[in-house]
N, C-alpha and C positions, 0 to 999 in steps of 0.2 A: 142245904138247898136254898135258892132264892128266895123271898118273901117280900112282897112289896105289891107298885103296882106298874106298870107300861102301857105308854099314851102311842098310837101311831095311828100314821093315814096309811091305809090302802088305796089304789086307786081300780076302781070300777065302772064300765061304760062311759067313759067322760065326766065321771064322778069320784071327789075321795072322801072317802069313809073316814071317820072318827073314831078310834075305836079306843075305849080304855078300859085295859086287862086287868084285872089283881090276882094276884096267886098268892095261895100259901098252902101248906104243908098236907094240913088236912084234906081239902077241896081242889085243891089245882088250879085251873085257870077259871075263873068269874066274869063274866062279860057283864061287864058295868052298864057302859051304854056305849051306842053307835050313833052319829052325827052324821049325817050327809049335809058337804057342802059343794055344789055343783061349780066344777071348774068354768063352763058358759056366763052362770050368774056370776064369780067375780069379776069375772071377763067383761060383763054387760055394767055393773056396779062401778069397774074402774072405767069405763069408759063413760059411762056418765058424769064421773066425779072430773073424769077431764075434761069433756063437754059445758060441765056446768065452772071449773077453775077457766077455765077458755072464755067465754062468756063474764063473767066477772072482769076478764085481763079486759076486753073487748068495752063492758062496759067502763072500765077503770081509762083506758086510752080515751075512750068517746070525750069523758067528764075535763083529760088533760087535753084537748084539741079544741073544746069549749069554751076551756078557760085562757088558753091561750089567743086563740083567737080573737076574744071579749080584751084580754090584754092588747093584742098588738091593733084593733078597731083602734082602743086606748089612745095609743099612743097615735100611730097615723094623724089621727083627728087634732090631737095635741102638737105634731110638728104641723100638720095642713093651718093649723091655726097660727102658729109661731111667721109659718110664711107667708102667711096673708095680713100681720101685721109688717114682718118687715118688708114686703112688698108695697101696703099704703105708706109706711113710711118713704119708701124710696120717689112713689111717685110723688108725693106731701115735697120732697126734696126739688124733685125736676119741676113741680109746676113752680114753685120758689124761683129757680131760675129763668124757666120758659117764661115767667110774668116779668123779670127782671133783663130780658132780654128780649120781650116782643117791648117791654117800654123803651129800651133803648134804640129800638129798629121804627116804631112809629117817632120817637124824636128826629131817627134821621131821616123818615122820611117825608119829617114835616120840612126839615133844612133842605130837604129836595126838593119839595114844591114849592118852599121860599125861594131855592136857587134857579129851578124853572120860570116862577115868573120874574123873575127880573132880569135874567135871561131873554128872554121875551119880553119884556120891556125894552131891552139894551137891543133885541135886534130889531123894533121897531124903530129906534131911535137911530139909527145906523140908517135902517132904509132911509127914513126922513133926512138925515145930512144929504145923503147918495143923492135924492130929487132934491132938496134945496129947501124944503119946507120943513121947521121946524114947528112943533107943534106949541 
C-alpha cells in the first residue's frame, strides 16, 4: 500500500484549496493542513505588479525623453552657436569688401565731380568763344 504524502489544489467558490495529504498504513489519510489562496487576489496581485512594472517603464521612458532632450537643447545651442560665428564671419567678410568697394565708388565719384566741373568750366568757355568775350 501507499505510504507517503500528496499536495493538491481543489478548487472551491473561486477559491483553491491547499491541501496536503499523508497516508500510511496504520491511520489512512491525515489532513496536514489547508491553504486558501484566492484566485481574485492573485488576479488583483498580478495586476498590481503590472500596474506598478508599467509605471516603472513610464517612469523609466520619462527619465530617457529628459535626457534626450537635455542632449539634443545641447547640441541645437551648439550648432545655433557654430552658425552665428560663421555667419559674423561671413559678414566680417562682405563689410571687407563693401568698405573696399564703397572706397572705390566714392574715388569715382570724386573723378566725377572733378569731371563735372571742368565740364562746366569747358562749357562756360565755349559760351564765352560763341559771344566773343573771353574771360
Amino acid at each position: 500500500m501507499f505510504t507517503g504524502s500528496f499536495l493538491a489544489w481543489v478548487p472551491v467558490d473561486e477559491q483553491l484549496l491547499q491541501v496536503n495529504l499523508n497516508f500510511n498504513k496504520a491511520t489512512g489519510f491525515n489532513l496536514i493542513y489547508i491553504c486558501c489562496s484566492s484566485r481574485t487576489d492573485d488576479i488583483s496581485r498580478k495586476a498590481q505588479e503590472s500596474v506598478e512594472k508599467i509605471n516603472q517603464s513610464r517612469i523609466s521612458n520619462q527619465k530617457m525623453i529628459d535626457s534626450f532632450q537635455e542632449k539634443l537643447v545641447e547640441k541645437v545651442t551648439d550648432l545655433c552657436m557654430q552658425m552665428k560665428e560663421h555667419m559674423y564671419r561671413v559678414y566680417e567678410e562682405n563689410s571687407d569688401k563693401m568698405q573696399v568697394n564703397l572706397q572705390e565708388l566714392q574715388e569715382v565719384l570724386e573723378s566725377c565731380t572733378k569731371f563735372s566741373h571742368e565740364l562746366l568750366e569747358a562749357n562756360r568757355a565755349l559760351a564765352c568763344l560763341r559771344e566773343g568775350d573771353m574771360p
